[in-house]
C-alpha positions, 0 to 999 in steps of 0.5 A: 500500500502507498504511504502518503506524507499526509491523509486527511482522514474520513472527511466529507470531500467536495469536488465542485469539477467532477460534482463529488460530494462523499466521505472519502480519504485525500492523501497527499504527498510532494505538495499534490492531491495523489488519491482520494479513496472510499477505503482508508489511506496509509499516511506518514501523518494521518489528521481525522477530519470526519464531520468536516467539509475537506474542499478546494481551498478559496481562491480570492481574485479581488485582495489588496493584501500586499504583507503577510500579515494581511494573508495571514487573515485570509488563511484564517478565512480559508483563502489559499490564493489571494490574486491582486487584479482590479487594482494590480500593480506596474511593474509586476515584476518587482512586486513578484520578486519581494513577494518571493523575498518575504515568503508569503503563507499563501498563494499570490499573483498580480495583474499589470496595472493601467492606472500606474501605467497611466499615473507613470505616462502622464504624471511622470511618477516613478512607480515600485510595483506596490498598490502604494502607487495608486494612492499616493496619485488618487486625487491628481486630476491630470491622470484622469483626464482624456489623455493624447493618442502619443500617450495612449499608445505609450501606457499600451506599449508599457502594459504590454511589457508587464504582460510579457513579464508574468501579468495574469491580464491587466486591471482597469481601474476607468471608475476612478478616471471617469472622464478617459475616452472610451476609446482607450478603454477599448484599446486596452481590452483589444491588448488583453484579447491579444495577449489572451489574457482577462482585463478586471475592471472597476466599472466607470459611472452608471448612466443612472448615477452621471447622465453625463457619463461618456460611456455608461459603465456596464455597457462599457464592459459588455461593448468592449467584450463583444468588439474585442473578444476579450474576456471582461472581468467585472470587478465587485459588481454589487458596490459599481451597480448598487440599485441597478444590479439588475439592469447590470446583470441583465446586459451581462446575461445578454451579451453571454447569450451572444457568445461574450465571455464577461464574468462577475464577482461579488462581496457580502458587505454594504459598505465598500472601503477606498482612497477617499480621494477618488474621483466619485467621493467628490462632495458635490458627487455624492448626490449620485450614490445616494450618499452623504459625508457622514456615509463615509467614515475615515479609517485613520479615525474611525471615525463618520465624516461630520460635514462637507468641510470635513470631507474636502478637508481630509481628500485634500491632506490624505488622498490616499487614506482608506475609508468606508463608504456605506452604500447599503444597509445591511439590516434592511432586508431591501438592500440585503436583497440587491447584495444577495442576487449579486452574489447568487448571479449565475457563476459569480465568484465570492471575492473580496476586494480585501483591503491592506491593514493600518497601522494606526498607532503602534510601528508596522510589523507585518509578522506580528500575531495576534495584531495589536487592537490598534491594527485595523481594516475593513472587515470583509478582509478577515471575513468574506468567505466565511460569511458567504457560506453562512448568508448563502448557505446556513441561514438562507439556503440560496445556495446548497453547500456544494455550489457555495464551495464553487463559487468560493474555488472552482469560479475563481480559478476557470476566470484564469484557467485557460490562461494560466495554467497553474490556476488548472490544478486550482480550485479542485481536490482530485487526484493531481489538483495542487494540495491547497485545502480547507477543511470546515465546520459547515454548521459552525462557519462564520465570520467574527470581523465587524465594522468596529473589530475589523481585524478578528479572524473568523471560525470554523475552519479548522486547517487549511493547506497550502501545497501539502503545508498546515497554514492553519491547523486545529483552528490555529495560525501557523505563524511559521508557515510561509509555503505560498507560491507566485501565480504568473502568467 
């Protein structure tokens, strides 16, 4: 009989690819699913898992966590692939070689990004490959104007060269430029589609939200899918489209139904977290979301913005500083309603556009655990999929169990699937899948993080592996565990 390094001992397995759902042995060994079996498995270490749910480990296409601290709150969600690809970052390359340095506890991997590239061409900053490059130009005016063809045809040319050096696409940050032509929306699309890779795109305004927008933002992305055959990635739709999700899912439906390949992704939580300097917390644009100063509370604070004053105050010293924007109510079963057909939307992946931590007092160490109480974050990043699966699954039953697991593992890896190849031994548990798993107390997961205790892990998952390796083991943190792995093109 084979001995396995590991076997994951009479846990309930589901495959979401080949629809198993049965009591089964997994045994590993050499960082790879090798067997699973009906009857027992021989393993130099045997872990009894029996009751609990042994799954694909999620796969987050939408986090801002650039550290190791940060990952390690998504392992404790059950995350073990965090990609960084609305947003992304230019040049990749740099940022894939820190990664390296540091080590990581879980998988990760970055699209190039066009709105550096963009800062880069027209403002002339020297970028460092960090998500820090974003905010540090959220609020200049001049990079989210229509720029001359001379310079479109420049922040293609050094896109271009990220995708060549491992990009896995290009995220299209247009709803914080909202004023570009749409006709270089459609130029960078036409760049993915070349190149054979996605585009992740934060939506520019909504017709309903700016009459006067140049394109609305849903037809933007379904147009630029149909004319260029690329594959549109529509990032957090539920906090772009708000109370017209349905009118947004509808033209996502129809261009489907026309052979356009546009996926979707959601996230559980009312309230969104962004540079208060973008473009769309303008005071005199709040009107647009149905939004008000106080709907916006400052991170560094935590504290709601009392009055327009206070708002055009602090985007003018800090820009880039991380704060709520609450656009639902999530006790008001209406707004509850539009977040949930978001996420149950046929084939949306759960992602949760996972935001870096603040330090707000004591020295930033991203090795520190447990974090110090002054360490804070939008809860959605300690929380997300947790709370999928007790909104969708436990406490509402939109979503049996096994579809929940799809939609927090197999989704997420087919959006890359056919154009990295790592992301094909990604979100499955059979024989060969990579040995990136998570096993679960159905009855018992749940998220812990709140808007006032943004940081606490959540519960119920009990292990969680990256390629064979313990990251979380009996509910614990593995602080010493750094087996995360680059994803690249």
């Amino acid at each position: 009989m084979t001995e396995y390094d590991l076997v994951l001992r009479g846990g309930r397995v589901i495959d979401p690819e080949t629809g198993l759902d049965a009591v089964r042995d997994v045994g590993i060994s050499g960082g790879a699913v090798r067997e699973i079996s009906s009857d027992p498995l021989a393993g130099k270490s045997v872990v009894d898992v029996a009751g609990h749910v042994v799954s694909p480990g999620f796969i987050d296409l939408h986090s801002h966590s650039p550290d190791i601290a940060t990952q390690r709150l998504q392992a404790m969600d059950g995350v073990t692939t965090a990609l960084e690809l609305e947003a992304g970052v230019y040049p990749v390359a740099p940022a894939y070689r820190q990664a390296a340095l540091e080590g990581r506890p879980i998988n990760y991997g970055f699209s190039t990004s066009w709105a550096v590239a963009r800062m880069h061409v027209v403002l002339g900053i020297k970028p460092t490959g960090t998500l820090d490059d974003f905010f540090a130009n959220i609020g200049r005016e001049p990079w989210q104007r229509p720029a001359s063809p001379a310079d479109v045809q420049r922040v293609l040319d050094v896109l271009a060269t990220d995708l060549a050096d491992g990009a896995l696409g290009i995220g299209i940050l247009v709803g914080y430029a909202p004023w570009i032509d749409p006709s270089e929306y459609l130029a960078v699309a036409g760049l993915a589609a070349r190149a054979g890779l996605p585009t992740y795109t934060h939506a520019r305004e909504l017709v309903e939200m700016d009459p006067q927008t140049p394109i609305d933002g849903a037809e933007e992305i379904v147009r630029a899918a149909a004319e260029t055959g690329a594959h549109m990635h529509y990032c957090h739709v539920n906090s772009t489209s708000l109370r017209q999700v349905d009118r947004v899912l509808g033209l996502v439906e129809k261009v489907r139904a026309e052979g356009s390949r546009v996926t979707t992704e959601a996230y559980p939580y009312g309230a969104g977290m962004t540079g208060i300097g973008a473009a769309f917390l303008a005071p005199e644009l709040l009107h647009r979301r149905g939004l008000t100063p106080h709907s916006i509370g400052y991170l560094a604070t935590g504290e709601r913005i009392p009055d327009e004053a206070a708002l055009r105050k602090v985007r003018e010293q800090d820009p880039g500083g991380a704060a709520f924007v609450h656009f639902f109510d999530e006790n008001d079963p209406a707004d509850l309603a539009y977040l949930k057909r978001a996420l149950t939307f046929t084939d949306a992946a759960v992602a949760s556009d996972a935001a870096p931590l603040l330090w707000r007092s004591s020295p930033r160490d991203p090795l520190q655990w447990p974090l110090a109480p002054d360490v804070v974050t939008h809860p959605r990043t300690a929380g997300t999929f947790a709370r999928s699966l007790r909104l969708l699954v436990r406490e509402s039953g939109e979503l049996s169990l096994p579809e929940a697991v799809r939609r927090c593992s197999l989704v997420p890896a087919d959006v890359l699937g056919s154009a990295v190849p790592a992301m094909r031994r990604k979100g499955r548990i059979q024989p060969g899948s990579d040995a990136d798993i998570v096993v679960f107390d159905p009855e018992a997961v749940t998220d812990e993080s709140t808007y006032a205790d943004t940081t606490r892990p959540s519960s119920g998952f009990h292990h969680v592996l990256v390629s064979g390796t313990f990251v979380v083991r009996d509910g614990e943190l593995c602080t010493d565990a750094l087996p995360g792995k680059p994803v690249r093109h």
